[in-house]
Steps between C-alpha positions, in 0.01 A plus 500: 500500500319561175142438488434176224141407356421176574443246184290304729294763629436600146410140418268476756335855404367304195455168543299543844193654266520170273518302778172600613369509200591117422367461788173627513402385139613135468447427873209750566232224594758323787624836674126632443395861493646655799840292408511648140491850609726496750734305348506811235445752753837355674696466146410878379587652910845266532560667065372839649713536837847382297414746274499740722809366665719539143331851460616587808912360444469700167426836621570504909796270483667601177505142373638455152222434180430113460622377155526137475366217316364172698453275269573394152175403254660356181813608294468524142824622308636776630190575658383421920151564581515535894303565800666810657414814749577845455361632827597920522303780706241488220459103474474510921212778464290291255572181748346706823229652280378146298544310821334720740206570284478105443511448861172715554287359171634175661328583829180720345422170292397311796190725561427556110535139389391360796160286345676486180565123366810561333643654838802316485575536202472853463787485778730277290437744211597808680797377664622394176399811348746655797775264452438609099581850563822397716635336212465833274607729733797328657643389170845563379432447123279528190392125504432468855305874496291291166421182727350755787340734259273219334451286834332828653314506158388139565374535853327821414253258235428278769426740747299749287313189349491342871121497479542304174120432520384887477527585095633850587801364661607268235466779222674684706791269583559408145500894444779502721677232391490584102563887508807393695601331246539785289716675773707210538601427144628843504690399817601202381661694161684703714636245706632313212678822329687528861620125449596561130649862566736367816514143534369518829151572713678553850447829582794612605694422180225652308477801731916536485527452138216673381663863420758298284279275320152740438672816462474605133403114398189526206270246350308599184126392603363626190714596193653828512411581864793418761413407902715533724504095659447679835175662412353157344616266788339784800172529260482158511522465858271774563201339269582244787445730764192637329337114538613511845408808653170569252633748326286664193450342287562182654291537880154383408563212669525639817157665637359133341710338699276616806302217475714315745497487854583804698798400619706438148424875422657601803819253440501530110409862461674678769799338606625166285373467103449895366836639673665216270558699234612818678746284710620408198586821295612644804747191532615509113537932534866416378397400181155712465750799578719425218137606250299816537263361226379223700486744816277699319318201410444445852428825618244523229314206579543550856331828505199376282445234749537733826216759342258293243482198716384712819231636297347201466485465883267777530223311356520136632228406778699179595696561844786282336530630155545889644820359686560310215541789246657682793741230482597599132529818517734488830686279309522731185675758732781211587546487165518877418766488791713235264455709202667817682757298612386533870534140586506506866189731520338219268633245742388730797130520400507102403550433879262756656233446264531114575418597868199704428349358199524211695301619755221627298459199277458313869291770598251494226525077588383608799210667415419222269483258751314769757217534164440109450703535203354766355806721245246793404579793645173651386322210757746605773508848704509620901730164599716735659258410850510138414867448415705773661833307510443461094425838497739666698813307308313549162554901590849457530545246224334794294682840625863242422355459157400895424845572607383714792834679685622276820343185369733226295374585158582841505877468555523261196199661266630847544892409424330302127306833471836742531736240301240554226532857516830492531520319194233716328686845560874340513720531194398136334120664535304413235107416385480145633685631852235771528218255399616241770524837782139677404381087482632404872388866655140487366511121582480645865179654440339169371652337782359646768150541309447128462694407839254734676216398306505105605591634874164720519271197275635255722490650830315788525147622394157297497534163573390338147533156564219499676294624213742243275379197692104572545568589882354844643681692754323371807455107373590248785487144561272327788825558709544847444806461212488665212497297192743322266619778351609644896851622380798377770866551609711244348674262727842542675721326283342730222544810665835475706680476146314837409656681797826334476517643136363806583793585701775511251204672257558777760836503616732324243538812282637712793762250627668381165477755226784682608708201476327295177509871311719748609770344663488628856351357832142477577510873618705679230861449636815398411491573105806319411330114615433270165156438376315248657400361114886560395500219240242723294657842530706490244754784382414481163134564578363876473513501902136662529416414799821597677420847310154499674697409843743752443202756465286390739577221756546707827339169677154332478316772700617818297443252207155442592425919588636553172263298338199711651624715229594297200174492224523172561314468831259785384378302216433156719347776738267628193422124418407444915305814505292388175469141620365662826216724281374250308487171685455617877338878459306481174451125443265621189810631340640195332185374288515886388853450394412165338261631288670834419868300376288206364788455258800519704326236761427304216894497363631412839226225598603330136906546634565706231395170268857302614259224586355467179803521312681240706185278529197591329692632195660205414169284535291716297798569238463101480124474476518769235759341290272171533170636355685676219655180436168311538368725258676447255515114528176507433407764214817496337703166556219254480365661231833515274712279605266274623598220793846441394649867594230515826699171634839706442358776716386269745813296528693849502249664780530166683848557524518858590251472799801284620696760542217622786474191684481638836747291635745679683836266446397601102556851562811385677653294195389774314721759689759266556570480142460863433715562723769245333476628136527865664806405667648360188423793288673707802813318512523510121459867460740575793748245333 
């Protein structure tokens, strides 16, 4: 009998998150702390083991793709709006991977929020924040995707901004919240060119239709220069992406968005909120294959982000912000996999980076807690005695992320690293394709450097805090404790979700690349079984990575020897090796350095000035424009044209400011109507 997915079992998969949710934040005070988080806790585990029950009918049962809609919104026209799942081998992966990673922040947050206030509802949020992420992933059209890809946008304000008290947070939160704006407009412009191209956002018309209706179809943007309609509607879903998965020039608001609790990073940054955007190109490759221009868009802004942003990792003291730019730049080589048309290798790295970026976001919680709180690596140093648990799982958290052979990271890293070559020496080579391969190889210098770097500060050396906190190294109390700064494990229900995501950090890589890349079985065989990420494969696609697999897939062992020798693993060793000279045997080394490439440390500590341009530029641009005008109101206008003109200024300045009110539902309007009159001028030109 044929295998069928469930409806109800994907119903359940989404609403049991919201339940808890609900839950937790309108009844929080009656079910009380401990009912609030397990409440979640249950939701997110029931969401994760179904999950992992569909996963399992897709690819060890042969069960048919689910492609159905459940319910009906509103009907306008022609037009339905509906609720619907499209749940394939690559919609089942994201399930296991969002869910499973949930379940473990869900579980961490009871030892790193435990004397926080808002404690239950920082459960509500994050359960919502899961069932958020459902929604996007699971969906089986454009308008559905929209509803999941500004919910997780929501959520992620009110968790970054959770400690709405602390300044930082709220800057940062509104950072967030507005420079994914920008992204989304873009989205939202490509979106509506799908509805006015086919008449339709389900995905599987647009998919099955799309060679017919794109192919050869042109819109004159500007006058005398053609686009093809493909190339505007994938650029337009890609500045989307860009919002989503902090893409330059669009990811300051990501290492800002550190000022939230510890577990957020791990949930938004590894797992849920950043792997949007690669989810989503990787799900729209029909169309994105149907335009090398906006491919090369992405692999050009997908290789500045993997290098550039990495940089900037070298010189940040705060435990969080390293893994934060680390963050970037991982996801910058997701994105370079997208641009060479190596979607499953993108895919691949989404889910095994979610595992161990994970782990060392929790990991550098971890230490937080164990330091009273303390985020300076520069105050930290020898925990390695005090928190070996930490310690030990940080190491392998680390060799994952360097892409060191055996471990997770390499199997995915490595295959980004060869479609880029592939690319760069392949008969479509050009200059951006050998940008995007020198970008992502040298990338695995700078990670390793910086990984290293925050390993040896954090753990290793002279134990600094001490000095930090006015404590010498023999100070006791009357009972023979050292002081307040004493550094400790964390507790159990912080550390048995750092092993449990350790172990796929290790071992994940060696048990599914064969079948998520290359189309064999775990060890190598049987060449002729599908991919496990079918949907994405596509024939059209310039089949790198079966190229690579073709080459080079003899199983994950001879994968791994082989990568001993790629230049690849020497340059992470190079990084390791300096790392290892100037932070563990010559500790002098670095203030040397400083001093020596004042203006290159200088560059990278402003963030290449992205900050100020976003931010800062704006502001001053303002205050500038303001004193010029002040000026002149008073030298030129009052003295000319007296009061009568000075009140037109006023009344016209008055006005303007409006325009800046700060409000965001004004910025809203605002892009609501652009969007209209852009629309219009669309469907006239096209008509």
């Amino acid at each position: 009998m044929d295998v069928v997915i469930s409806k109800s079992v994907l119903l359940a998969i989404v609403l049991a998150p919201l339940l808890g949710s609900i839950v937790a934040g309108l009844f929080g005070r009656q079910v009380g702390r401990a009912g609030a988080h397990w409440i979640t806790i249950l939701g997110v585990a029931v969401s994760c083991a179904l999950s992992g029950h569909v996963l399992w009918q897709l690819v060890g049962q042969g069960a048919a793709p689910f492609n159905e809609n459940v319910y009906t919104w509103f009907q306008i026209g022609g037009y339905e709006a509906h609720v619907g799942f499209m749940v394939d081998r690559l919609t089942a992966m994201m399930m296991v991977v969002v869910t499973f990673v949930s379940l473990l922040v869900h579980v961490y947050t009871i030892g790193y929020m435990e004397e926080d206030p808002g404690y239950q509802r920082f459960f509500s949020y994050i359960s919502l924040f899961t069932f958020s992420m459902l929604m996007l992933v699971m969906s089986n059209n454009f308008l559905q995707l929209f509803f999941g890809w500004e919910a997780v946008g929501l959520v992620s304000y009110l968790l970054i901004g959770f400690w709405f008290k602390k300044p930082t947070a709220v800057f940062a939160n509104l950072k967030a919240f507005l420079v994914n704006r920008v992204g989304d407009f873009g989205f939202l412009l490509g979106i509506g060119g799908i509805l006015l191209m086919f008449g339709s956002l389900d995905y599987g018309v647009v998919f099955a239709n799309a060679p017919n209706v794109l192919d050869g179809a042109t819109i004159s943007i500007i006058a005398g220069h053609e686009w093809l309609v493909a190339t505007v509607i994938c650029i337009c879903l890609f500045i989307g992406a860009m919002g989503k998965s902090a893409q330059v020039p669009l990811h300051v608001w990501l290492p800002d968005s550190m000022e939230g609790p510890t577990p957020i990073s791990a949930l938004i940054h590894a797992a849920t909120m950043v792997t949007a955007g690669i989810f989503m190109v990787a799900r729209m490759s029909p169309l994105f294959e149907m335009s090398e221009t906006a491919l090369n868009m992405v692999l050009f802004v997908g290789a500045t982000t993997a290098f550039f942003t990495g940089l900037i990792g070298i010189v940040q003291n705060d435990i969080k912000r390293v893994v934060a730019y680390s963050t970037l730049s991982q996801l910058g080589y997701m994105t370079v996999a997208l641009g060479v048309s190596a979607y499953s290798a993108a895919v691949f790295h989404l889910m095994t980076h979610a595992f161990f970026k994970a782990l060392l976001f929790l990991a550098a919680g971890s230490v937080i807690i164990g330091m009273h709180h303390e985020q300076d690596m520069r105050r930290m140093g020898g925990l390695r005695r005090y928190m070996p648990v930490t310690y030990w799982t940080s190491l392998l958290g680390t060799l994952a992320l360097v892409g060191t052979p055996f471990f997770s990271g390499f199997y995915s890293k490595d295959t980004i690293i060869e479609a880029a070559h592939h690319a760069a020496t392949g008969e479509h080579a050009s200059w951006i394709t050998q940008y995007a391969y020198w970008a992502v190889l040298l990338g695995a210098f700078v990670t390793a450097f910086y990984s290293f770097r925050l390993l040896y500060l954090t753990f290793h050396g002279k134990e600094r805090f001490r000095d930090a906190h006015g404590h010498d190294d023999h100070a006791h109390d009357e009972h023979g404790h050292h002081g307040p700064a004493e550094p400790h494990e964390s507790p159990w229900v912080v550390t048995v979700p750092l092993v449990l995501l350790a172990i796929p950090s290790v071992l994940i890589g060696i048990f599914t690349a064969g079948p998520m890349l290359f189309g064999t079985d775990w060890a190598g065989h049987h060449e002729q079984l599908p991919f496990f990420l079918g949907a994405i494969d596509l024939q059209t696609a310039r089949d790198t990575v079966a190229a690579i697999g073709t080459e080079m897939w003899h199983g994950p062992f001879k994968f791994a020897l082989h990568g001993f020798q790629a230049p690849a693993f020497w340059l992470a060793f190079s990084g390791f090796a300096l790392a290892t000279l100037m932070y563990l045997i010559k500790p002098e080394l670095p203030a040397k350095a400083r001093r020596a490439l004042a203006l290159p440390v200088r560059v990278l500590e402003n963030k290449y000035g992205f900050d100020n341009l976003w931010i800062d530029g704006f502001a001053g641009g303002g205050v500038l424009l303001g004193r010029i005008s002040r000026a002149i109101d008073s030298k030129l206008i009052d003295g000319v044209i007296v009061n009568g003109s000075a009140r037109v200024v006023d009344l016209v300045a008055q006005l303007s400011r409006r325009v800046q009110s700060g409000y965001l539902y004004h910025y809203a309007f605002a892009m609501i109507i652009g969007l209209i009159v852009l629309l219009a001028v669309l469907i006239r030109t096209l008509t």
